[in-house]
N, C-alpha and C positions, 0 to 999 in steps of 0.2 A: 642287243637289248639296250636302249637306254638308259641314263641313267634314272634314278624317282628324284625329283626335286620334294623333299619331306618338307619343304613351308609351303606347298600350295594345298588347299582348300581338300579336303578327303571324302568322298561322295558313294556309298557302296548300297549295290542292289541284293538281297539276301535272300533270294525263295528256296523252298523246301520241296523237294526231291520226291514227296507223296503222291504225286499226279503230273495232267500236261499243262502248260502255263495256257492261261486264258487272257481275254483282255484285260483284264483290269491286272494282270500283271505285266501287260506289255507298256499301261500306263505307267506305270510305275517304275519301267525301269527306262521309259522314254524321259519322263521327267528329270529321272537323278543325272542320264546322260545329258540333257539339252542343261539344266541346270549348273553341272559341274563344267562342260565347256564356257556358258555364260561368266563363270565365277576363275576361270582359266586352270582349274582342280584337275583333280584325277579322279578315276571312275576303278573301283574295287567289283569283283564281284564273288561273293560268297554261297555256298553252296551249306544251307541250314539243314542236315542229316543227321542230327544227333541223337533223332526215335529212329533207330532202327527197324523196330517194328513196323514202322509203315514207309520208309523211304526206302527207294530202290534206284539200283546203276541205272536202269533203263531210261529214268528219267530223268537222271543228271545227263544223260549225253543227249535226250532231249532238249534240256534246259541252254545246253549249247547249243546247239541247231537251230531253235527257235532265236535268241538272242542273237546271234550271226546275220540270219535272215533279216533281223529287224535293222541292220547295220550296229547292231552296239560293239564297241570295242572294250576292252577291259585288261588291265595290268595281271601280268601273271606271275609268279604262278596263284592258284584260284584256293580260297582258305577252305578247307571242309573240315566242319565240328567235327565230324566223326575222328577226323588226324588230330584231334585236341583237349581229349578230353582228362591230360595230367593238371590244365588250364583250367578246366573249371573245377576237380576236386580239390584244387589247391586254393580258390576261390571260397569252394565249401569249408578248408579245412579252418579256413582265417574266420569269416563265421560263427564257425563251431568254438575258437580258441573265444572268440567273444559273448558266447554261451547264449547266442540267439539261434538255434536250432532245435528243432525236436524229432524223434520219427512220429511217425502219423500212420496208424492201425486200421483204423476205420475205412471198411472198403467202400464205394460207390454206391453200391445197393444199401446198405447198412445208415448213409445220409441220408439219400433218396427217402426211405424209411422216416427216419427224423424227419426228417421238413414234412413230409406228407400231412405226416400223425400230428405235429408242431401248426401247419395251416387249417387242419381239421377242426382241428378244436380251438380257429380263430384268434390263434396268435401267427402272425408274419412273421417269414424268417427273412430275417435280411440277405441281402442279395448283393454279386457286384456290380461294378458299370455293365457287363455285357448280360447281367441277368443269371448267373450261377447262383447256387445259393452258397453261402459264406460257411468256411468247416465249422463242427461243434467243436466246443472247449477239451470234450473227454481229452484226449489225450494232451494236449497240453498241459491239462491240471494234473499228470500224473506223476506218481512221488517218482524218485529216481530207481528206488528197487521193482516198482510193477512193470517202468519200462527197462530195467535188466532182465527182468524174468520173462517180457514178451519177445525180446529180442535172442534171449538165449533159447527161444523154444520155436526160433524159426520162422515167424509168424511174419510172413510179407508186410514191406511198409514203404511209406515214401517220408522224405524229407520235409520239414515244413519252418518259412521262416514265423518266430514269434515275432507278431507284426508290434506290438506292445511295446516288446522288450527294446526293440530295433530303434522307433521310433523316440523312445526313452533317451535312445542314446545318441542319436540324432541329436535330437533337442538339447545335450549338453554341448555337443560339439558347435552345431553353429550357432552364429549371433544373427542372423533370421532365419525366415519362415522356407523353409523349402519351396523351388521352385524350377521353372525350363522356361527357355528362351525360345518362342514359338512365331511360326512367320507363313503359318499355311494358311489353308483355305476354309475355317473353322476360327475359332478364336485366335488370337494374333498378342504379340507382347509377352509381360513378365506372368507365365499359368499358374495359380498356386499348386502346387501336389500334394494328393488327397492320398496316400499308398495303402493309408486305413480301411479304403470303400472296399479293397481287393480282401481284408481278413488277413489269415493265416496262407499264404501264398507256397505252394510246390517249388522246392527248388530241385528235386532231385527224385526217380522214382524209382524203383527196382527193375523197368525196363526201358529206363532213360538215366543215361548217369547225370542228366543236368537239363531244367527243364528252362523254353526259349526264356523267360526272364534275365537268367541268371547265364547263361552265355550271348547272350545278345550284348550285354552289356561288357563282359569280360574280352569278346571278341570287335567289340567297337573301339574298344582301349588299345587290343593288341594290333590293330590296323591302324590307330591313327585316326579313324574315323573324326572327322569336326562336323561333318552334316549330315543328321540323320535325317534322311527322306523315307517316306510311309504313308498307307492309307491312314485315312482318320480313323476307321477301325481304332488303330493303336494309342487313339489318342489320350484316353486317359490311362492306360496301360503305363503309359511315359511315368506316372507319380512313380510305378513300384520302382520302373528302371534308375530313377533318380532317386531315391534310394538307396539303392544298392552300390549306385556309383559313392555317395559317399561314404559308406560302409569297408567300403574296398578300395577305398582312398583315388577312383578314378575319374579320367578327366571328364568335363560336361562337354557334350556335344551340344551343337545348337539343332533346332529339330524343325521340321516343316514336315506337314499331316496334308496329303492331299485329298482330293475328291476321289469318292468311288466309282468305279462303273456298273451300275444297277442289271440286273437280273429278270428274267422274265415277269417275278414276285415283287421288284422292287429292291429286293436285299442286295446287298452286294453277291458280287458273279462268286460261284463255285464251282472247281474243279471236277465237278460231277454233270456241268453243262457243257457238253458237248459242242455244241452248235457254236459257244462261241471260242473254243480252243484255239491256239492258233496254228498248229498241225492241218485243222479241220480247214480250216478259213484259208490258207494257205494249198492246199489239195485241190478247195474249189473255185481256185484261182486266182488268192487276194494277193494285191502286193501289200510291200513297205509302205509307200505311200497310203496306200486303200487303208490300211491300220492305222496311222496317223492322223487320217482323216477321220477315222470312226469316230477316234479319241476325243476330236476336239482340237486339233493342234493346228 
């Protein structure tokens, strides 16, 4: 094995284990490769498992296959959240010493509910960039003995940053405005970050020890990572992540949000569309090149 030159440029592809990789992930790890050779970098690849509930072996040794196929190469050995997560409770614990955490009670149905009843009677509940709607206050506004008595009586819950308090403390710390260094295919230069439009953000949930925010970030740091490559999906997602890096005193990456590759519907592709997997495409007889070419490249 070679050695790693740690001052060249750091470039890592990161899907998750929940399905077969489709196009739009083939772009996306086409990019970070042709990208990182261009910049003379290295090329990471991370395996995002850390819901166990829905990631499976099957599809990580898929994830291999297919990326082989595609010719990508990548330094090893290969990071999986699932082997890391003392990294992000220890993330959480720092956090919690800085007394921006809460648990969060309120189950899915029980918001669902609120907003409904809240839009009914024609007040809008706000929303975030992707269109969720934003948690209610309850539990945040709770005194500290209702949330020892809910927590002592077992009652499931996930973790939630106070985005208030976070930002609070942000604001004492730097001497400007929060921001990312953007160089994609969407807006470009210095992005201001809005990490407020997200609300009270999940960082943790009773069947996730740590939810993609908050080790996306902690695992960019532990790599190395300087270039975060991504769909634009993630583009405004960037404010929370920037955020939390300074929160946790870690480094910025610079970031580049590429194009998606649209879907039957128009939306971006989903691992539930068959037709364009690359398993599928490859069975019926595509090459490397043929994928590269679909892409655009």
């Amino acid at each position: 094995m070679h050695a790693v030159d740690r001052q060249k440029p750091v470039f890592r592809f990161a899907p998750s284990p929940n399905g077969f990789l489709h196009l739009g992930h083939a772009l996306s790890a086409l990019i970070n490769q042709d990208m990182a050779e261009r910049a003379g970098g290295r090329l990471l690849l991370r395996i995002e498992d850390i819901d166990q509930t829905r990631c499976r072996p099957e599809f990580v040794h898929e994830i291999f296959r297919d990326l082989a196929w595609l010719g990508l190469e990548w330094e090893e050995p290969v990071r999986h959240q699932s082997n890391h997560v003392e990294a992000y409770q220890a993330a959480l614990s720092k956090l919690e010493a800085l007394d921006l955490l809460y648990p969060a009670f309120l189950t899915r149905g029980e918001v669902k509910a609120r907003v409904a009843a809240s839009e009914a009677a024609g007040r809008p509940w706000p929303r975030d960039p992707d269109g969720a709607p934003l948690y209610p206050p309850d539990d945040r506004n709770r005194s500290p003995a209702e949330r020892t008595q809910l927590l002592d009586g077992g009652l499931r819950h996930a973790i939630r940053l106070d985005m208030a308090k976070a930002l609070a403390l942000v604001g004492q710390s730097l001497e400007s405005p929060l921001t990312w260094q953007e160089d994609g295919d969407g807006e470009t230069g210095t992005i201001p970050a809005d990490p407020a439009a997200w609300g009270d953000v999940i960082l943790s949930r009773s069947d996730a020890p740590s939810s993609y925010h908050l080790s996306v970030v902690v695992d960019d740091a532990a790599q190395g990572v300087t270039h975060v490559v991504r769909g634009l999906d993630l583009f405004h997602a960037t404010a929370v992540h920037r955020l939390l890096q300074v929160l946790l005193g870690l480094p910025q990456p610079l970031y580049h949000h590429h194009r998606l590759v649209p879907g039957h519907d128009g939306r971006k592709l989903s691992k539930s569309e068959g037709a364009t997997g690359l398993a599928t495409l490859r069975a019926a007889g595509a090459s490397p090149a043929d994928i590269r070419a679909m892409l655009g490249f």
